[in-house]
N, C-alpha and C positions, 0 to 999 in steps of 0.2 A: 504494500500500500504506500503511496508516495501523494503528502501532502504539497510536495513544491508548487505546483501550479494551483492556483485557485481562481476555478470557474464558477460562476453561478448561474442559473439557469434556470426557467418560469416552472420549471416542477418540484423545485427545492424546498419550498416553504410547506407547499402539502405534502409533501416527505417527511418533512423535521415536523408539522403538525401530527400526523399519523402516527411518528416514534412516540411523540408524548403522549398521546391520546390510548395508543395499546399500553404502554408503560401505566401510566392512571390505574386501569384494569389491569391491570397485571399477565396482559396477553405476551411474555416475554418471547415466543416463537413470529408474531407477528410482528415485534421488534424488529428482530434480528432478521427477518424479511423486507422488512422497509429499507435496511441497510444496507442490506447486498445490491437492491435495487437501486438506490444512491449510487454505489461500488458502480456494478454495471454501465450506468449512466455516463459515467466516468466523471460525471459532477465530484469538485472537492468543495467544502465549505471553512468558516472562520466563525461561524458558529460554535462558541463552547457548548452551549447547552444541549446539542446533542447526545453529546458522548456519555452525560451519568444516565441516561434510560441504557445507552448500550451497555457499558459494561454494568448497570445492576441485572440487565438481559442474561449476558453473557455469568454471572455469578449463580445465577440459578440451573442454565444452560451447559456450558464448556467453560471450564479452567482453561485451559488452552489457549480458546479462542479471546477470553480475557488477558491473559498475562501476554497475546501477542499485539494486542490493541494498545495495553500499556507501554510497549515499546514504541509503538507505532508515536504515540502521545510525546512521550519525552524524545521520540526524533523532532518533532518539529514543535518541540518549547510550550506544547499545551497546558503540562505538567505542572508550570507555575502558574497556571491560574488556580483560584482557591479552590473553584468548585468542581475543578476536573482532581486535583490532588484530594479533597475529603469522597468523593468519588472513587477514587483508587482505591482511599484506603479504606470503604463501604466496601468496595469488590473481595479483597484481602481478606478483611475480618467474616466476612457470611462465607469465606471458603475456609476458614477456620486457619489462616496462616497469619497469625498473631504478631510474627517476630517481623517479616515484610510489611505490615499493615504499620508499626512504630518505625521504619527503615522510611518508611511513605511520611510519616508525619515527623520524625528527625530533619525529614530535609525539604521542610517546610515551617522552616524559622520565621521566614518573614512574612508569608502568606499563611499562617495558620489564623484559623477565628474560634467563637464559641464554638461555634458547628464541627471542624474540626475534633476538639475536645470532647466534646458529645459524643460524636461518633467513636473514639475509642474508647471511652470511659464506657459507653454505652455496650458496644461490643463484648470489651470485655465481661460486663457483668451479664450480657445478656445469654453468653456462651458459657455460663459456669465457672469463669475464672473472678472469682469473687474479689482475691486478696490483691492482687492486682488491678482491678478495676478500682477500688478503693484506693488503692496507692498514686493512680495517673487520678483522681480526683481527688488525692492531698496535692499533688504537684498545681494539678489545674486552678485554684484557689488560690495558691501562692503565686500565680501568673496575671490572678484577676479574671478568669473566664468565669464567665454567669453559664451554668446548667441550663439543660431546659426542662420542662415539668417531668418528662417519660427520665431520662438521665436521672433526675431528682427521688423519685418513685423509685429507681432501681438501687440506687445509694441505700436507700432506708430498706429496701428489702433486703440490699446483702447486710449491713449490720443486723438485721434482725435471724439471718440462718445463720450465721457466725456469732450472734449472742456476745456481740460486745456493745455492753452498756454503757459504759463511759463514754463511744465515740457516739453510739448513739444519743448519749444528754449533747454532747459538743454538735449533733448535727442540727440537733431540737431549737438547739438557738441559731445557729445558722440559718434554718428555715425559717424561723422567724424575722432575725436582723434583712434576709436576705428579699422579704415580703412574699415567701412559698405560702403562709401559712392559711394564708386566704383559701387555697385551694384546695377545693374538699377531694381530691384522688392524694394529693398531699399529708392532707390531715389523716385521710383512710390508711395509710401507710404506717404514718408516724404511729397511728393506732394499733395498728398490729403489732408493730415491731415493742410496744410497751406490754401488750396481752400475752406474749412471749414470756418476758422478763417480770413484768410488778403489775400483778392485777390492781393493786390500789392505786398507780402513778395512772394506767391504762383509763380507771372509772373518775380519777382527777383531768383528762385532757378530755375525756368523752363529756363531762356535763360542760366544760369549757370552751365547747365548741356550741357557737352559733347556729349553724345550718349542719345538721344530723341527715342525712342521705340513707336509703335501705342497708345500702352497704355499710354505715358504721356502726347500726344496731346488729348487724349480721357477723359482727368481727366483736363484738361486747359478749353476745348471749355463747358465740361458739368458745369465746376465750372463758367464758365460766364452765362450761361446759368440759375442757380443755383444764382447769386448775380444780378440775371434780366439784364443783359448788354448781349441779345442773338447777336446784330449786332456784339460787337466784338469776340463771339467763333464763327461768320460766318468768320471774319474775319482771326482765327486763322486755321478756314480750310482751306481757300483759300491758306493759305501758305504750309500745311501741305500736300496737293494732289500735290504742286511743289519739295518737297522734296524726292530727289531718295531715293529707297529702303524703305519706308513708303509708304505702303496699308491702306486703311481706312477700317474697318472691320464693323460688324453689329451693334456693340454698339456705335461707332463713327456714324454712319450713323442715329440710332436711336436719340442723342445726335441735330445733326445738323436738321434734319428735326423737331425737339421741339423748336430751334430756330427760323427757318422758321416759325412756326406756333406763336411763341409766340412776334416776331415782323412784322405778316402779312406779310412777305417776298414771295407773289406765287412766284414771280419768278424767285427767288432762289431754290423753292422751287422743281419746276419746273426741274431745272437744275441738281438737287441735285435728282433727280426722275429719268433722264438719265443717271446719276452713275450708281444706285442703279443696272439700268435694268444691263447695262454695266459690273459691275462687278460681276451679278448672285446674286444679294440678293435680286432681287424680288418672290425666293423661302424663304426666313426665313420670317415666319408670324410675327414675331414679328416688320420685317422693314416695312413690308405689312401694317398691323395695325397703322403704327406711318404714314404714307403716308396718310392716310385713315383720323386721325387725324388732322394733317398739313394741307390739302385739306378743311377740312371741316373750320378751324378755319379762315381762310383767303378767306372765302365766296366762295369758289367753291364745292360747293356739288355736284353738274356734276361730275365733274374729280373724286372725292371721292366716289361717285357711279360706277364708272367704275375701279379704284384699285379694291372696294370691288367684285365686278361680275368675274374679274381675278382672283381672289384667290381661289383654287381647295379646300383647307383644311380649314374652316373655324370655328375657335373660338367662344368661347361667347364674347371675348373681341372687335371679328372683328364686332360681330351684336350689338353689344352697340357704339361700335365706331361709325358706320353709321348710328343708331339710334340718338346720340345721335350729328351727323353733322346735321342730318336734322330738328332734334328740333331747335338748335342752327343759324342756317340758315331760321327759320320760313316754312321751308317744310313740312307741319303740314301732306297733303295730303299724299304725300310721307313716311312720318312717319308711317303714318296709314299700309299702303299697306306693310311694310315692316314686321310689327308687324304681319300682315296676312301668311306674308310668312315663319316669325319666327314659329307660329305655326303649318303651313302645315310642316316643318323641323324637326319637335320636337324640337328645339331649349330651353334648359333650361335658365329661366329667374332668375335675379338675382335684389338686390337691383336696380343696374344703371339701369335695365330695367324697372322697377315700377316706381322710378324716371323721368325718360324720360314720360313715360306712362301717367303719371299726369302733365306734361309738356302740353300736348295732349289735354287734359279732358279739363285742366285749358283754353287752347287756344279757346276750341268748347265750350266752356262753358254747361258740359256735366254731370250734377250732378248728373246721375244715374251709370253711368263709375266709378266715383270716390269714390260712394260706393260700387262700387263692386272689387277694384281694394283696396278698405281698406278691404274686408271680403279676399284674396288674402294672404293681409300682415298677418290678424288673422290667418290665416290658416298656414302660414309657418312659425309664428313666427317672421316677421320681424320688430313688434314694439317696439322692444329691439334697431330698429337702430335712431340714431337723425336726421339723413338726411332724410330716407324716410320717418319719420315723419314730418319733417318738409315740408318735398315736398306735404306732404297730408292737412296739416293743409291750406296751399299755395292753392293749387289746392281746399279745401271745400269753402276759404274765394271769390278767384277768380268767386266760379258759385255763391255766394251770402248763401252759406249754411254757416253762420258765428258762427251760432249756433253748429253747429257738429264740426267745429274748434276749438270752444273753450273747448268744450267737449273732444277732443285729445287732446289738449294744457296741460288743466286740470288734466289728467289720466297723462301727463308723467312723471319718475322717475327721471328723470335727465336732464333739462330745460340749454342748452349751449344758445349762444349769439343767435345763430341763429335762431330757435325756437322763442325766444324772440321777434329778431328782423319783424319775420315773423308772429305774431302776432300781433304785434305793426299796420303792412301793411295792414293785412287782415281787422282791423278794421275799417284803414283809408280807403280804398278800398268802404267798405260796408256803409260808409258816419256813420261810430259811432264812429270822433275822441272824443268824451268822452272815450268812452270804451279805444282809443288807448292808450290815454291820462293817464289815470289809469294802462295801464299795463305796461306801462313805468317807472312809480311811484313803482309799487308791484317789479320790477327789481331791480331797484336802492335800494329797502330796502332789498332785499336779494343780492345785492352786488356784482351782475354779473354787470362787467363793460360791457360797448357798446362799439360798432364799430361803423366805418363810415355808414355800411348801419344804425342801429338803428339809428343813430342822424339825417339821411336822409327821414330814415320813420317818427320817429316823427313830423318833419319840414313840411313832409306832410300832418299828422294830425292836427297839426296848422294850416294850410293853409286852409283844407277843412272849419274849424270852422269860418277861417277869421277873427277873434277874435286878437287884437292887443297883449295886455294883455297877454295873452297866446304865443302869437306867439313870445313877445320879452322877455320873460319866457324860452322858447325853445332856442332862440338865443343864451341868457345867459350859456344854459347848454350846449351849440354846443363849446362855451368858455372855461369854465371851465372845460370840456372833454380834450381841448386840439387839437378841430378836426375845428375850425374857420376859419382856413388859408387853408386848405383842398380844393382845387377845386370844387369838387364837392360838398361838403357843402356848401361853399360859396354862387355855383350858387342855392343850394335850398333856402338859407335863400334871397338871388332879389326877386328868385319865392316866396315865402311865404308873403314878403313883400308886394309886387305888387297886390298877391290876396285881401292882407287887405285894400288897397287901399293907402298903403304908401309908395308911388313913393320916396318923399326924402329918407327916410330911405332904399328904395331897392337900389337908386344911392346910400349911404352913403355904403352898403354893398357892392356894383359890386367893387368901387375905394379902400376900405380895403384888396380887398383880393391884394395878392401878386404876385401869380400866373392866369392869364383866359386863358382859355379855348375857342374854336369855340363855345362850347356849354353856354358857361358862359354869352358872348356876346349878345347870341341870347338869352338867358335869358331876359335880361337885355332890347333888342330891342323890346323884346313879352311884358315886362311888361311897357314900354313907350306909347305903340302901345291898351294895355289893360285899360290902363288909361286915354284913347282918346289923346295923346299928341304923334302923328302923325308926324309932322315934330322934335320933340324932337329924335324919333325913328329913322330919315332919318339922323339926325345931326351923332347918334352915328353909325351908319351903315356905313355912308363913315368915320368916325375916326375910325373905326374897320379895315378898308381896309387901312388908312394911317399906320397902326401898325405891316402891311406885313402878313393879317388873310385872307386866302381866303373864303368868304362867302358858306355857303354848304345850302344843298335843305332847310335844317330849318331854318337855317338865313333868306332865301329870302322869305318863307312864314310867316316869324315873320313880316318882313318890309308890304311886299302885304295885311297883315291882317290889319296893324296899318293906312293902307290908306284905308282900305275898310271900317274900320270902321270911318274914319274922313273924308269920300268923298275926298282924293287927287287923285282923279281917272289917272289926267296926270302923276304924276310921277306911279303911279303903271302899268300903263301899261310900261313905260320907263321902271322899274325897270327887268318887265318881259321880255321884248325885249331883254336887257342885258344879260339875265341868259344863254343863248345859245348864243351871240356875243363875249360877252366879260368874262362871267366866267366860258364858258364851262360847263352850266349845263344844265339836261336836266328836263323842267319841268313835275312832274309829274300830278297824278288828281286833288291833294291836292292843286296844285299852280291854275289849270285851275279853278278848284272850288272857289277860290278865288277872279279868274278874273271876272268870271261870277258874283258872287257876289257882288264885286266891282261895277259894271258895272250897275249890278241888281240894286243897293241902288240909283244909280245917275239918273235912268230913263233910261239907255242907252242902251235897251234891243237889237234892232237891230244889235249894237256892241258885244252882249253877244253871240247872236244868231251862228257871225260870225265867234264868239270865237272858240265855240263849233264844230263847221262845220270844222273848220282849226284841231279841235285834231286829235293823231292818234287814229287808233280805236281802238286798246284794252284799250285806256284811256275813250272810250265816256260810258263804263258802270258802271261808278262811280255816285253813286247814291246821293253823296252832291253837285255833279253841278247841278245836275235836282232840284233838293232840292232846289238851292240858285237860279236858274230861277221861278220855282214856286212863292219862297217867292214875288219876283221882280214882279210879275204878279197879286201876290194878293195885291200889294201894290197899283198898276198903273191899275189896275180893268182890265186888260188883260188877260178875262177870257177863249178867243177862243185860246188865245199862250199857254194857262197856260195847257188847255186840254190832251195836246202831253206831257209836262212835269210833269203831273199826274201819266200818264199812264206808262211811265218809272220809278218814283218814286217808287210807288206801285209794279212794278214788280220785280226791284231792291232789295226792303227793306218792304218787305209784313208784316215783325213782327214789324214794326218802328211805330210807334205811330205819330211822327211829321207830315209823308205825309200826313197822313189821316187829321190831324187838319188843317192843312193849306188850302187843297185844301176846306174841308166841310167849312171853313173859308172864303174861296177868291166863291165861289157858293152863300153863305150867304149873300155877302155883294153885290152882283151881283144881288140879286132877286132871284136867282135859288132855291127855297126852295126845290122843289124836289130831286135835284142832289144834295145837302147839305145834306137831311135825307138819302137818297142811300148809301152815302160814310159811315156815321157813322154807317148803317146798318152792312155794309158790313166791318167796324172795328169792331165789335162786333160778326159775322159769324166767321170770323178769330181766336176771342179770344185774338184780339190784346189789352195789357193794357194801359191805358194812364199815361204817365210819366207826372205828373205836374210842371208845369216850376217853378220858386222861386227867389224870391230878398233876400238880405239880407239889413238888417239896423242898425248901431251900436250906441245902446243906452246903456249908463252908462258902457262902456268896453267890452259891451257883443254883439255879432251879434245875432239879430234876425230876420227869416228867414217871407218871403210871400210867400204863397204858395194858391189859389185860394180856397174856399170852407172846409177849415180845420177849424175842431172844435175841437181838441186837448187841443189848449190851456187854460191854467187853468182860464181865463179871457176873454173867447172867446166870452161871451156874450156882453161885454164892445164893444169890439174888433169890434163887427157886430153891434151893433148900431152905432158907432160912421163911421163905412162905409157906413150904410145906411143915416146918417145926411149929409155926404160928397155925396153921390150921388144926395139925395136929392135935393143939392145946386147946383151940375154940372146939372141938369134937368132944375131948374130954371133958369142957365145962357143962359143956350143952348138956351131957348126958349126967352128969348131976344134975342139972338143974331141970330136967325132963323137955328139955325143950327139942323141938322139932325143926326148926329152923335153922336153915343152914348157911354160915354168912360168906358170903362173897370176898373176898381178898382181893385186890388191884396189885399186881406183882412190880415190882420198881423193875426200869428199865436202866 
């Protein structure tokens, strides 16, 4: 290309109009057509203003065909004009060649302007080179260049992802001295960048501002929403729908219903649902989805099923959403049917979906699902991710395949807290807090710190072992973490306590912590109640109520259990009577099952009977009330009552181990040798295995477990003579004393 001659000619000017006219729209192929035809023409021009629509053409187009037009420019001196040089260095910076585009503006000392400066400052921030953008706009200031409002906005946006405060207070006055602050995309920024760092600096510039736009109520309600305080950005909406000429748009809407959801608010949430329709944003899927969300998170999966059935256009986000309310809400069956429907849809599955999916597995405890749903992940590559490995590792420990979890555990490249922590569970789960015990140890030497759940799962693994020693080992570390005062730690370390049978030391822990909880309480009532110290349980039950704590359905089953195990049968029925008089609860199977039992232990079967006759009925097919009438029948040789309570047992819970013993148990002790050998037959036709029951006993710090007929132990010979020398003895007591009863021994393992 050779600019030496320059011709002009009657078709040059609707040439250069047509360049800017395609440039405007952003036609940049029709650019770079009008130019060639120029070319062709053999027209040259002294027009600058042609060339920045070419080379911003050519920047979206051909690198090439730009960097040879730039030579073209500086053969024939175009270069120092200002606005073919900030031009070059627009081409540079959108092809992402940084170092050229400062090479372009170095050697433009005397023709550089604001525009210039803008343009790099602007560049750079706009391309992710933050610390450097910021840097050429300390230089630019000490040059005296005035920004422009988009340059200004992007300042304040990188100090606000870079989370430096101080340069942010030095810019807060600059845009004020500098007259920025007039302008409300200005002010919206400065806003954000303070809802980052100091909600109270943020709600001191928001009431300080004159003219409030949708967008600065919409960066207030999401920044409380954001520092977890969602009731007050409910609150800051309530004001903001009474404010004329302010409309709440999609992102506001998205915004308030995440608060709804994240302080359980339905029914707000609810309200905030009749906007939506109201204002026509039940077509933007995106407010559709957060509906779907909100619904789900504040226990209405109904409602959240039926947003989702309205939505004509449906996302992978909308079938994870509803996916993943119904997990969350324990709608396992629901879930199921859904994933059905995913498929018949073609619905493409993503991590959140295989997540969910082992949520499923984990619940049915479905261990051939969950390898098939790991050959899934192999197949697409998804155990590059931590989460869905973790959900698998979760989901093999949950069906008891603890072996193949560790085997993932093992294989993975990069082991976060979670993983860890989810190991730790899986063990305790699977009754091998050794193992858990050890991989907690292998953490802390590779120097992943824990979180609240890890210090939680451990405390678990403690617990299982029962083991003192250990468990005020774990305490220590729940201490020295830092996580002691913690609520929910707290309440694990009563429960851990209580398992090992150290009531002082769980009260010493319930009264340290600082903060309880409902749940902390009934801790604390279950472990009273677990320790046979029954009226100790009732003492702290009504001090819980003196302290303004409404009792909920686990409170009152902690209390009901702590009498049924110490026969206070008068107050546990009192107790229950209250649950619906006076604390507005509604008992469910779990409390009736208790009464029955209750009831079972003291002889009082005809009361039990009546119990059960008074529930409603989708409560009577709860198969630990038949359970806890059986037990009562084989106790009191009430073997014609017990009959009817067999028979539902069994139907109920056909894989359960316990019906079967008890009943071929309560036959046995009746004479019925037949009906005794039937039953076991018929646990064995099933395939049902028998769970052996177990004591523990703590000798020299260490819990050592009984377990009937184990020959494990490395001393088990010892072990079984010294129970046959004890039986022995009980034989010969027996037979002085005429008795006929023959006592059962638990053999140490």
């Amino acid at each position: 290309m050779r600019f030496s001659a320059i011709v002009s000619g009657s078709k040059l000017p609707n040439w250069i109009l047509r360049i800017k006219e395609s440039s405007t729209n952003g036609k940049w192929q029709e650019v770079v057509s009008h130019y060639h035809e120029i070319k062709k023409a053999g027209i040259q021009t002294v027009d600058v203003s042609v060339f920045p629509p070419i080379l911003k053409a050519w920047s979206f187009l051909s690198h090439r065909h730009g960097k040879s037009l730039h030579a073209c420019l500086i053969k024939q001196g175009f270069d120092s004009f200002t606005s073919i040089g900030n031009s070059i260095m627009g081409f540079y910076i959108r092809r992402g060649d940084f170092d050229i585009a400062v090479d372009v503006f170095n050697s433009m000392r005397r023709s550089r302007d604001s525009v210039s400066w803008n343009i790099l400052i602007h560049g750079h921030l706009d391309n992710g080179a933050l610390v450097a953008g910021l840097w050429w706009f300390t230089n630019a200031r000490v040059a005296g260049f005035e920004p422009n409002i988009s340059t200004m906005v992007l300042v304040i946006q990188a100090c606000r992802i870079l989370g430096t405060k101080h340069d942010g207070l030095i810019l807060h006055g600059y845009v004020i001295k500098s007259g920025f602050w007039a302008i409300s995309s200005v002010q919206n920024s400065l806003l954000s960048m303070y809802v980052d760092a100091d909600m109270e600096c943020a709600r001191e510039l928001f009431d300080e501002m004159h003219e409030k736009d949708v967008i600065s109520w919409s960066v207030m309600i999401g920044g409380y929403l954001q520092w977890e305080e969602p009731q007050v950005g409910l609150q800051m909406f309530r004001k903001m729908v009474l404010v004329p000429g302010i409309e709440p748009d999609g992102v506001v809407m998205v915004s308030v219903l995440k608060a709804c959801a994240s302080s359980r608010d339905v029914c707000t949430g609810r309200l905030v649902h009749g906007l939506v329709i109201h204002r026509g944003f039940d077509c933007d899927l995106f407010v559709e989805n957060s509906l779907i969300d909100m619904y789900s998170k504040c226990q209405d999966a109904g409602s959240a099923f039926k947003v989702f059935n309205e939505i004509s256009q449906r996302n992978n986000v909308s079938w994870n959403s509803m996916l993943s309310g119904f997990v969350l809400n324990e709608n396992y069956s629901e879930a199921q049917s859904l994933i059905s429907s995913m498929r018949k849809e073609r619905v493409e599955t993503d991590e959140v979906t295989l997540v969910n999916i082992l949520q499923i597995c984990k619940y049915f405890v479905h261990p051939f699902h969950c390898k098939s749903i790991h050959c899934v992940m192999i197949r697409r590559g998804s155990e590059a991710n931590e989460l869905v490995l973790s959900a698998l590792i979760d989901a093999y420990a949950k069906c008891y395949l603890i072996e193949i979890a560790w085997e993932v555990f093992a294989r993975m490249r990069r082991r976060d807290v979670v993983s860890w922590s989810t190991m730790i569970s899986g063990f305790a789960h699977c009754g091998k807090p050794d193992e858990a015990i050890a991989v907690y140890q292998e953490m802390d030497r590779d120097l992943v710190k824990p979180n609240v759940i890890t210090i939680i799962n451990l405390l678990e693994a403690c617990s299982v072992t029962a083991e003192l020693k250990r468990s005020k080992w774990a305490h220590g570390v729940a201490i020295r973490q830092g996580f002691a005062s913690e609520v929910t730690v707290g309440t694990a370390v009563v429960d851990m306590y209580s398992k090992c049978g150290e009531i002082l030391a769980s009260r010493r822990a319930f009264d340290q912590l600082p903060l309880k909880n409902i749940v902390t309480w009934s801790a604390m009532i279950a472990a009273y109640g677990m320790n046979g110290l029954a009226h100790e349980a009732l003492a702290l039950f009504a001090e819980m109520k003196r302290h303004g704590l409404k009792p909920n359905p686990v409170t009152t089953l902690s209390v009901l259990a702590a009498c049924s195990h110490c026969g206070l049968v008068d107050e546990g029925l009192s107790l229950f009577k209250s649950m619906v008089q006076e604390l507005g609860l509604e008992p469910g199977f779990e409390h009736y099952s208790c009464v029955v039992d209750m009831l079972g232990r003291a002889g009082k079967l005809d009361t039990a009977i009546e119990v059960i006759k008074t529930m409603p009925h989708n409560l009577k097919n709860g198969a630990s009330i038949w359970g806890s009438l059986l037990s009562a029948c084989r106790s009191y040789g009430l073997t014609e009552l017990g009959k009817e309570a067999i028979s539902r047992v069994l139907e109920l819970e056909p894989s359960n181990s316990a019906g079967y013993l008890v009943a071929s148990s309560m036959y046995a002790a009746d004479g019925l040798w037949d009906d005794a050998a039937r039953i076991r037959v018929l646990a064995k036709e099933k395939g049902v295995k028998v769970v052996a029951g177990y004591s523990l006993v703590h000798i020299d710090n260490k819990a050592c477990r009984f377990v009937a007929g184990d020959g494990s132990h490395p001393r088990s010979d010892e072990i079984f003579s010294m129970a046959q020398q004890l039986h022995d003895c009980i034989k010969i007591d027996e037979k002085k004393e005429g008795n006929t009863w023959l006592a059962v021994i638990e053999c140490l393992t």
